[in-house]
N, C-alpha and C positions, 0 to 999 in steps of 0.2 A: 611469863616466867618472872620470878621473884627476885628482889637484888641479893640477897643471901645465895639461890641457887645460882645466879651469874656469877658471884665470887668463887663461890664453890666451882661452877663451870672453869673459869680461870686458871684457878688453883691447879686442877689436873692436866690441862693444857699447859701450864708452866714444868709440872714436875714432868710431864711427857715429855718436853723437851730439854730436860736433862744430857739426854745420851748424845745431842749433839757434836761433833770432833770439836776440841778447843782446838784457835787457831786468833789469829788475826782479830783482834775484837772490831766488829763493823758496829753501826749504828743507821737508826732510820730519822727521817724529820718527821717534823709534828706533821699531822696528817690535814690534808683542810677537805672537810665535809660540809658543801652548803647545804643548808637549810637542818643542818644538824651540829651537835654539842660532844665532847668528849672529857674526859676523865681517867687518870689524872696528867696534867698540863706540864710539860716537859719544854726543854728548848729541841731536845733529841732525845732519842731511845734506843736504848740498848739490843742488841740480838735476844729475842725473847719476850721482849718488854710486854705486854698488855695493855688494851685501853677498852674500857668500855662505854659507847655513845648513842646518843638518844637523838630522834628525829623530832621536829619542830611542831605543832600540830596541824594536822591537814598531810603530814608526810610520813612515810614506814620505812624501816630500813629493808634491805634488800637482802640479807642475810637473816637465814630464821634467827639466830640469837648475834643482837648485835654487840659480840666484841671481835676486835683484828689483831692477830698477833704481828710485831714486827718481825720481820725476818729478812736472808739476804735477797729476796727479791722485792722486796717491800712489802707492807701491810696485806697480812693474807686472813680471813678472804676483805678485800678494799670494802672499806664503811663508806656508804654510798645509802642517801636518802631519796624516796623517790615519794613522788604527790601519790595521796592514797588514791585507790579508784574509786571508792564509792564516800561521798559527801550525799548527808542526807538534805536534801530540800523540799520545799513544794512538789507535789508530783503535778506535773503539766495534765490537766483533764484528768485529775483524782485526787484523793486524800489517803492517807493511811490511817489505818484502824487505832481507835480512841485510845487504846493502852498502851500502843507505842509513840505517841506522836512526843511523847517525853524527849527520845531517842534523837530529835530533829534535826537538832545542831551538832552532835558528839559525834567524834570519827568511827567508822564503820570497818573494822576488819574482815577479809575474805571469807565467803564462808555465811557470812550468818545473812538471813532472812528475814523480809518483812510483809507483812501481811496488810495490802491496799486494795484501795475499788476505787470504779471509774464513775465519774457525771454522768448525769443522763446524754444521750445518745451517743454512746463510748462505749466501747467494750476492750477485753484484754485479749494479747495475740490470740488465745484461745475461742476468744467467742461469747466467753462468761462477763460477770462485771465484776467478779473481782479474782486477786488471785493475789500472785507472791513475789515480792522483789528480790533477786538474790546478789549476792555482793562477790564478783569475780576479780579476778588480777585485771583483767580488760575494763572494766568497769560492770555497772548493774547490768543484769541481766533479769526480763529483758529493757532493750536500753530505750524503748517505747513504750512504756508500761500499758497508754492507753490509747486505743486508735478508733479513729471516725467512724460510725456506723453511718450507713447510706440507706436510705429508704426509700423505695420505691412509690410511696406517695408524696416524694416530693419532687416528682416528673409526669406529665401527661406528654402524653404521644398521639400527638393528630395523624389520623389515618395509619395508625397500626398497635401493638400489642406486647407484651412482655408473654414470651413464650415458658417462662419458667415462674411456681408459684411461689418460693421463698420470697417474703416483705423485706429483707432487711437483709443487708452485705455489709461484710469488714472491708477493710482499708484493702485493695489490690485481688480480689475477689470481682468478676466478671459475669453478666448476665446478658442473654440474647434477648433481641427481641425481633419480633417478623411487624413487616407489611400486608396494609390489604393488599385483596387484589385490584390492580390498575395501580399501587401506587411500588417505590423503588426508595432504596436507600440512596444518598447520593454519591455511592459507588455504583449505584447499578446494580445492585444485588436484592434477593429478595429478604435478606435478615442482614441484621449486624449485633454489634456488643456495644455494652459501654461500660466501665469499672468504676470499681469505688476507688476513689483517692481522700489523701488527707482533708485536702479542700472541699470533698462530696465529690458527687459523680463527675469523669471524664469530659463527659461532653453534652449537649441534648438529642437525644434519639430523634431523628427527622425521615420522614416519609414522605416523597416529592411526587407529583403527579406524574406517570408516566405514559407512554403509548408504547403499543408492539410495532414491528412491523407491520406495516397494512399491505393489505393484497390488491396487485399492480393488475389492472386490466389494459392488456393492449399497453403498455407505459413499460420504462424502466428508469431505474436508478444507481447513479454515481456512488451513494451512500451508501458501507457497507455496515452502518450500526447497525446491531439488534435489539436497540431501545434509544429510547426519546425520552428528553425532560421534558415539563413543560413551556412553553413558549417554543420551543424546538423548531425550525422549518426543514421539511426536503423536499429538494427539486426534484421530479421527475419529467421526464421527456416522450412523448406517445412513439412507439413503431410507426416506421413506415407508412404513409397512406392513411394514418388514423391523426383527429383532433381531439380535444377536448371539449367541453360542452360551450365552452367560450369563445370557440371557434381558434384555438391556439395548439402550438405541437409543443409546448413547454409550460410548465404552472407548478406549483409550488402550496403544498399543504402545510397546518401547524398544528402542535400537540398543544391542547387544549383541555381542561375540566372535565371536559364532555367526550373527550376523546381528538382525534384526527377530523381537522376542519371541515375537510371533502373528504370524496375517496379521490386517489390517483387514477381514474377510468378517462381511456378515451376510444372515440367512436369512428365507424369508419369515413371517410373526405367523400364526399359524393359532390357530385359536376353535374350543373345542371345546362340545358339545353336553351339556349334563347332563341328569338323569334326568327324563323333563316326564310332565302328566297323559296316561294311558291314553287318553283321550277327545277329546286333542289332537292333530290332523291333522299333521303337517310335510312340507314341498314345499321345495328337491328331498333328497334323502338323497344323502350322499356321506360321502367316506373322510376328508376331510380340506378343512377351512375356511378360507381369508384372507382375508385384507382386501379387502373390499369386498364379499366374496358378502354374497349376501339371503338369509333363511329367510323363506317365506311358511306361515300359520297358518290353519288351520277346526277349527272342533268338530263331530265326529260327530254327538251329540244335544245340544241344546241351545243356550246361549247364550255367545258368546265374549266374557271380560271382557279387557281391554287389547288390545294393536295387533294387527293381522293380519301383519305385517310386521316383521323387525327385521333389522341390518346388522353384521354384522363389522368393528370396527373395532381399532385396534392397542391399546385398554384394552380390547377386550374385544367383544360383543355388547352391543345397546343398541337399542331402551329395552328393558324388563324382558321376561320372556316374557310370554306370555296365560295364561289357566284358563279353563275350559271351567265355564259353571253354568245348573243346568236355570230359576229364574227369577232375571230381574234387576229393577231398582227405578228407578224416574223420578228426577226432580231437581225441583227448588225453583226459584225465580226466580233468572237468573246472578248472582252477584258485582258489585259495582259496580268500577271501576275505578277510582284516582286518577290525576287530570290524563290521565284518557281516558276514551272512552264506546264505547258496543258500538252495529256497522254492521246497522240493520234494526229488526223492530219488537218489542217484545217481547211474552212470552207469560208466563202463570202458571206453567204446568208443563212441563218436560222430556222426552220420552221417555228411555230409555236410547240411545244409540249420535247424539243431536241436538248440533249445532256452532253457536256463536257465535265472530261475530268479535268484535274489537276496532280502536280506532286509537285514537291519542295527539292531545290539542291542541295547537296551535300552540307552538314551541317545544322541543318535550318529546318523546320519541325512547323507541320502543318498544323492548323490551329481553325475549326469550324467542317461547314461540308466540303469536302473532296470534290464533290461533283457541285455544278450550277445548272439550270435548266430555262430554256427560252420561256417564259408566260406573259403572254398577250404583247408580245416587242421588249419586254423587258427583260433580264439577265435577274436571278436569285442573287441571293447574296456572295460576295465572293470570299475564298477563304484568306487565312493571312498567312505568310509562312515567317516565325517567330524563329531569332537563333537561339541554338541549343548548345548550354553553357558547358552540360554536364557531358562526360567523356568517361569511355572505358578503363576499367581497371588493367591490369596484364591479359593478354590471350589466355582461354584456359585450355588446359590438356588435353589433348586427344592419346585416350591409351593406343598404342599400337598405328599410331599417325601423327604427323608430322603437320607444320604451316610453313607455308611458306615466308619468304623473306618480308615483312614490315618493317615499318620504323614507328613509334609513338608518338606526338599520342593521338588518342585514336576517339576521333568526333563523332557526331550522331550523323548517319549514315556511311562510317567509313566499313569496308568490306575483308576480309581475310580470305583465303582458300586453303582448306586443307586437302592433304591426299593422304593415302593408308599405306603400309607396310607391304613392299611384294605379294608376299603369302595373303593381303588380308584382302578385303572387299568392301568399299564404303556403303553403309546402309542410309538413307538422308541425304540433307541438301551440303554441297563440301564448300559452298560457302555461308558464311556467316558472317553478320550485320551487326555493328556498336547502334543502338534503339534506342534513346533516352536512357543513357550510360551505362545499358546493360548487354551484353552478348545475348543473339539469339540462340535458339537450340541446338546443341554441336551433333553432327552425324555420331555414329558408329562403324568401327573398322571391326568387321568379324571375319573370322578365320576363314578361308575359300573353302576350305572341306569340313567346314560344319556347319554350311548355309543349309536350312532348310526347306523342302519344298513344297509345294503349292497343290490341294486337291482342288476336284471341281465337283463343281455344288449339283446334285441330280436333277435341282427346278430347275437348269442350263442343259443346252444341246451344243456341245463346241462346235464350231461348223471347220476350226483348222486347228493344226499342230497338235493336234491331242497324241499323248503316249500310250502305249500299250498296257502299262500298269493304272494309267492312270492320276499321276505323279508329275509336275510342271517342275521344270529345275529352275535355281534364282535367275531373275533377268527375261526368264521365258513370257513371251506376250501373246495373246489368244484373240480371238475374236469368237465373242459366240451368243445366242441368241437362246429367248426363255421360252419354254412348252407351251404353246398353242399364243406365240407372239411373232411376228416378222421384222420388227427394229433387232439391228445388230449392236452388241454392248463390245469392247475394248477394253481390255483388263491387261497389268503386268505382272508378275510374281517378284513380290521383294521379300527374301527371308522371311518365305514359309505365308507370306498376305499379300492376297489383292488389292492392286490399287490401280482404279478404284474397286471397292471391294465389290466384288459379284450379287446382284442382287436381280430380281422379279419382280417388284412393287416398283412404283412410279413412284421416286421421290422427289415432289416438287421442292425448290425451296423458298421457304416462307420470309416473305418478306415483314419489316416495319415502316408503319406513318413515315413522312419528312419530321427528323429530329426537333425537338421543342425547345422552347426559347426559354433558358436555362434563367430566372430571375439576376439579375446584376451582372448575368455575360455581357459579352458582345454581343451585337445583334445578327440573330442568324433566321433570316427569310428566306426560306427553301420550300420546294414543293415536289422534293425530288424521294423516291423511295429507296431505303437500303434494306439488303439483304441478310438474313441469318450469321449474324457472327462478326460484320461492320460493324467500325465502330467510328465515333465522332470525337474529339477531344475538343474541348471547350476552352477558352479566354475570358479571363473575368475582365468586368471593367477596370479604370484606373481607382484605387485605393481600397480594392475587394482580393481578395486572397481561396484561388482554391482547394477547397477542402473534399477531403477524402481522397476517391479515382478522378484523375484527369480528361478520363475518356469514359461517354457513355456507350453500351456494347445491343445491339440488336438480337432479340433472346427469343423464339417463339412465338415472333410475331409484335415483339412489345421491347421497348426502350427501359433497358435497365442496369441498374448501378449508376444513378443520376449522378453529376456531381454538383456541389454546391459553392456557389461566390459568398462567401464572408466577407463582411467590413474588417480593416486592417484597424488594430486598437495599437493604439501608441500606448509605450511606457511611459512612466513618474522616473523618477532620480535613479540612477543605479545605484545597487547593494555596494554600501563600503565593505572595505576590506581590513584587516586586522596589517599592521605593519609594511599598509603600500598605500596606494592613490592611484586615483584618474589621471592619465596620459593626457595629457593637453595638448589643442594643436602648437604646431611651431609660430602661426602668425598670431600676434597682437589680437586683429581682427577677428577671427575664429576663435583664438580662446578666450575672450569678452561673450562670444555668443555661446559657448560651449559651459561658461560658468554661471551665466542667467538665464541657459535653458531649464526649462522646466518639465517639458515633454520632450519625448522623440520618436519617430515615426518608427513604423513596425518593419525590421530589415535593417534596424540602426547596429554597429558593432561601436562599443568603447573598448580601450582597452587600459591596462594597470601597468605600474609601475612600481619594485618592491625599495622600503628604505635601507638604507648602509647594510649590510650584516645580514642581509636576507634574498632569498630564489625565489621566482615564480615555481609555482608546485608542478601548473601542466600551462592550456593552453592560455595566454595571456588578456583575453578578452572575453568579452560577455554580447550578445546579442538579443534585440529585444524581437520577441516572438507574438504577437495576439496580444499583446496587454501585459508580457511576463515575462522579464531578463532570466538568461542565461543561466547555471549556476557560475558564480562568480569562482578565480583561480584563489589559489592563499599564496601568501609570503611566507616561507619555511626559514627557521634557521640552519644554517649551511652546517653549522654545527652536527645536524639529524634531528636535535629535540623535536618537540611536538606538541601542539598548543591541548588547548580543552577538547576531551574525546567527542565528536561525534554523539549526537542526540539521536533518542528513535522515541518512535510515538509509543504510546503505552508501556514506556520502561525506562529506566534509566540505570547510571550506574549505582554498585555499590557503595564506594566508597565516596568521601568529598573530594569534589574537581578541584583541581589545580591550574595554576596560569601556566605552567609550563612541568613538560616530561621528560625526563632523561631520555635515550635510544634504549630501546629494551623494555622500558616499563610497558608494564598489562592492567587492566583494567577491565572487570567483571562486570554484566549487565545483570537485572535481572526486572521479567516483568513483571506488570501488577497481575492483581488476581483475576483468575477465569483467562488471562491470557498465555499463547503455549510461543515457548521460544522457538525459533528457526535460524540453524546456524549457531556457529561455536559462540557461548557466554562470556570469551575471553577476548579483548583484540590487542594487539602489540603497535607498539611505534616501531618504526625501519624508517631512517634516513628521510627521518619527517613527516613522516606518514604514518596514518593510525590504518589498522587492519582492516577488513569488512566490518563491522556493525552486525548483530544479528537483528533479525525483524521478530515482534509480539504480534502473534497474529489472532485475529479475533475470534470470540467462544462465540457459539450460538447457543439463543434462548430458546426454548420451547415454551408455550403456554397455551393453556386450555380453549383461548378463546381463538385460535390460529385452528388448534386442531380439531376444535368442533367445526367449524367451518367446513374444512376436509370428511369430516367425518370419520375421523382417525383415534386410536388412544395410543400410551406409549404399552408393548408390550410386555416391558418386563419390571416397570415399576410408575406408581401414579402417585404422581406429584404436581402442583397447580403452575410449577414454572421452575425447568431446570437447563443448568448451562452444561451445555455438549462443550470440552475444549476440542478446536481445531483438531485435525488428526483422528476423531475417533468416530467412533460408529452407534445410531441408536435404532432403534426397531420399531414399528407400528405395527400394529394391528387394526383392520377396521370395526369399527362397532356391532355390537348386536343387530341384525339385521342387514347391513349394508355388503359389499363384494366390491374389491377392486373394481376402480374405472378404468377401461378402454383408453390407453394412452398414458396412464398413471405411473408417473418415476416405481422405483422397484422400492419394497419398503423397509430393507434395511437400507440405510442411506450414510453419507459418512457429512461430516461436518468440515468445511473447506473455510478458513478464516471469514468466519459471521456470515457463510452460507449453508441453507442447508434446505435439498427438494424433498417436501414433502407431498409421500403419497396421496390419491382423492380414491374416497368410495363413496359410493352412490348404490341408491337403490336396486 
């Protein structure tokens, strides 16, 4: 606009404001506009006044025509300059086109355009190399005229591929690319991305050596991955009775170049036979021994000293062999026992080949064989009776009966009795035993008119009390003998069964060898034989810890559910604690030893202590177990807050942790990829405490070279390696030619965090 049309502009804005009410004459001050000039320069101005002002260069006024009239609210509309938005300059990775580069320095009003192109390897948001600059209130638009192009041959990918064929990406534009087969992104995945940034590409594409899982012969494994990087190790452990080629029940593979270093295969323990006496019988002879066969023993002439019997186990053969000797020697009166006494009467002298038992007093928990046996003037080993720490919880309920009066608490071998309700009738034994701190089997009290009753079996002939229907009522006891037999059987009717139950067939019962000498037990030298369903409980040495069942059980003629002596592994330093410490002893002397200890034996407890202003959360100590404290307690503020959520594998939170959480606050987990959450995503602080955690449980892989093996495909889509997440279901099919195997998992199958049984077909 023209200064003559500004005048004029003026001019009618003055005589517009003509019709104003006279009144009061006001007046406005001179106006101050930085970076801008005004016209004409007054000390004050009148109601009405005019001024017209110009902005400085590099700056626009703010009003499309800059003049303000005074008025009684002042300068309307306010002359006000503001920096222009678009100053031409250099374009950053470009030039502008040779007829306007005049333009370069002179201010740019909203609105007008300019026509520029990018350097080599640049392009405009478009994708082209040149285009248009425009001039907005916000500034140029756009406000990156020229952005990176990224090329794809300025990356190589060892051991994988660019899935997609476009050479060249703009700034923030993304391209896949996959791995060979055998090798993994180092997500574990079988493809990733990488983007173009201003800088060039995100990151370098890498493809790491991988392994699958290998397939366990006779083995298993702790490890629930479904891939391996390279260098990777996993333990596996053989089953039962089986070694490795090494002669070991534990070994350890590694992912390799070439694959998995070994396979994880082991084979079955075979026992071999050394040189025995001449005179010694052995049943049965064969080529080759494992675990679990029996060798049974006799002597030709003479007298057989140790077991008749011994068992193949994966240490070995056990107990010791026999010797054959033409005379043997009595025994002396048995051993006494401490804190136990021997069942039956005694006698002065022994023969060779005579059995005592033993039991343990109240409290006190036998520990080897039960029984000892005279061989050649000598007594077997005798057992130990060990006190027993551990005590019964409360008596449990007997619906519809009642115990009698107790006091607590209640030891190992202490006794209760119960009895039933008038109306009822107890089925079982009415007392019951505190065992190794647990209540044995409680009866049942059933109703007296809904006992039911007893038939008899047609291979029996009752010889008494038989009814005329047929029919034995509860409690009724019979005597009766089997078709074409003359031994008479004893039977009783307990709700509706015999006991013992009516049978025809002879059943002997099957005995086991003298129990074997458990590696780093106690030493137990027996030559005595137990029956079907005996069992032995074992004592380890000093600084050996046992593991698994405490007691081996007599099963079909063979000794099983060994138990095993581990070495006790002492702990390193205990885990600190946030806002406590180590309890120290109260003397000098102990806590001198307790601060430059370095280890501590396995069964060690420490415990903590929280500073000023803070609670133990739960139990106040830590105990060390195998080589492995405790989880240690926390120090809470009494307040309720709540320190740093809880960690989980494969996830974390959303947002950034904090040192400390109000009560109330939440915090969102969430896992990484191929991983499925379990349990709520959310967890809350309550009086100090964070919620549950949810757990990322793990996807399983499938891959070609797994299910060729099998001789499998997937049925509903073929793919060279795909992740099942946890929770879901996939299908096989067997191959062209092949049929389910005999024995083979069912072949839809569901995916169980990074497991998953796949079908086998065979010819």
């Amino acid at each position: 606009m023209g200064f003559y049309s500004i005048l004029l502009f003026a001019n009618l804005l003055l005589t517009a404001s003509f019709s104003t009410a006279k009144g009061e004459e006001m007046t406005c001050k001179h106006p101050y506009i930085p970076n801008g000039i005004y016209s004409p320069l007054k000390i004050e101005h009148k109601i009405d006044d005019i001024i017209i002002y110009r902005c400085k260069y590099g700056f626009y006024p703010v009003a499309r025509i800059p003049l303000a009239r005074c008025t009684g609210a002042g300068w309307i509309p306010p002359p006000v300059c503001i920096l222009k938005p678009c100053n031409l300059s250099q374009i950053e990775n470009g030039h502008l086109f040779g007829e306007e580069i005049y333009t370069l320095y002179q201010p740019v009003s909203t609105g007008k355009e300019f026509r520029y192109y990018c350097n080599s390897g640049f392009v405009t948001p478009s994708g082209s190399h040149s285009g248009y600059l425009r001039c907005t209130i916000q500034g140029w638009q756009p406000a990156v005229p020229c952005l990176k192009m990224c090329s794809k041959s300025d990356i190589e990918i060892d051991n994988g591929f660019f899935s997609e064929s476009d050479l060249t990406y703009v700034v923030n534009k993304t391209t896949q690319y996959r791995c060979k087969q055998g090798y993994i992104t180092t997500n574990g995945e079988a493809s990733g991305s990488i983007t173009c940034l201003q800088n060039g590409w995100s990151a370098q594409p890498s493809c790491i050596k991988s392994c699958d899982v290998p397939v366990f012969e006779n083995t298993k494994s702790k490890n629930n991955s479904t891939w391996f990087k390279l260098n990777d190790k996993l333990d596996y452990e053989c089953h039962v009775g089986y070694e490795n080629k090494y002669k070991h029940t534990k070994g350890s593979i590694t992912c390799t170049h070439e694959g998995w270093s070994d396979k994880p295969s082991c084979y079955e323990i075979e026992c071999s036979i050394p040189i025995l006496d001449p005179s010694l019988v052995v049943y049965p002879k064969k080529e080759k021994y494992t675990i679990g066969d029996l060798l049974k023993f006799s002597c030709r002439p003479g007298h057989r000293v140790g077991p008749d019997s011994v068992q193949c186990y994966q240490f070995g053969w056990s107990p010791s062999f026999p010797t054959c000797k033409g005379q043997v020697r009595s025994c002396d009166q048995h051993p006494e026992l401490l804190n136990g006494k021997m069942k039956g009467s005694k006698k002065v002298e022994y023969s060779h080949g005579e059995v005592v038992e033993y039991d343990c007093k109240p409290k006190f928990l036998l520990k080897g064989p039960s029984k000892i046996e005279c061989v050649d003037g000598k007594w077997t080993t005798l057992p130990i009776c060990v006190e027993e720490e551990r005590t019964c919880k409360d008596i449990p309920e007997l619906q519809h009966g009642s115990v009698k009066f107790s006091v607590p608490p209640y030891h190992h071998g202490d006794s209760v009795e119960f009895t039933c309700a008038e109306t009822f009738t107890m089925i079982g034994q009415g007392t019951v035993s505190c065992i190794s701190g647990r209540w044995t089997q409680l009866p049942q009290c059933v109703a007296t008119d809904q006992l039911e009753k007893c038939q008899a079996s047609r291979l029996v002939v009752v010889v008494a009390n038989k009814p005329e229907k047929g029919e034995f009522n509860h409690n009724s006891s019979i005597s009766y003998k089997c078709r074409g037999k003359q031994k008479y059987g004893y039977s009783i009717c307990i709700n509706g069964r015999w006991d013992p139950e009516l049978t025809c067939t002879r059943i002997e019962k099957i005995s086991c060898p003298p129990p074997p000498q458990i590696p780093n037990a106690q030493v137990i030298e027996t030559t005595v034989k137990y029956l079907d369903g005996e069992k032995v409980s074992v004592l380890c040495q000093d600084n050996y810890l046992t593991h698994d069942p405490e007691e081996m059980i007599c099963k079909d003629g063979r000794w099983q559910s060994l138990p095993r002596c581990i070495a006790k592994i002492p702990c390193s330093q205990p885990p600190k604690i946030e806002h406590g410490s180590i309890k120290l002893p109260r003397s000098s002397e102990e806590r001198r030893d307790a601060i430059e200890s370095s280890s501590y034996e396995h069964g060690t407890t420490i415990s903590y202590v929280c500073d000023d202003g803070f609670r133990i959360s739960e139990e106040n100590g830590v105990t060390c177990h195998m080589g492995k404290w405790s989880s240690p307690p926390r120090c809470i503020d009494p307040t309720g807050k709540c320190g740093p959520p809880p960690a989980i594998d494969n996830g974390d939170i959303t947002s950034f942790p904090l040192p400390v959480y109000a009560p109330l606050s939440s915090v969102e987990y969430k896992c990484q990829s191929f991983y499925k959450m379990q349990g709520s995503k959310n967890i809350t602080c309550r009086n100090g405490e964070w919620s549950e955690p949810p757990k990322c449980l793990h996807a399983c892989v499938l891959t070609e070279e797994v299910m060729g093996r099998q001789n499998i495909i997937l049925k509903w889509i073929e793919n060279r390696k795909i992740y099942i997440q946890s929770g879901d279901y996939v299908e096989f099919e067997c191959k062209t030619g092949y049929q389910k195997a005999q024995g083979s998992p069912e072949f839809r199958t569901k995916c169980i965090d990074g497991h998953i049984s796949y079908p086998i077909c065979s010819k």
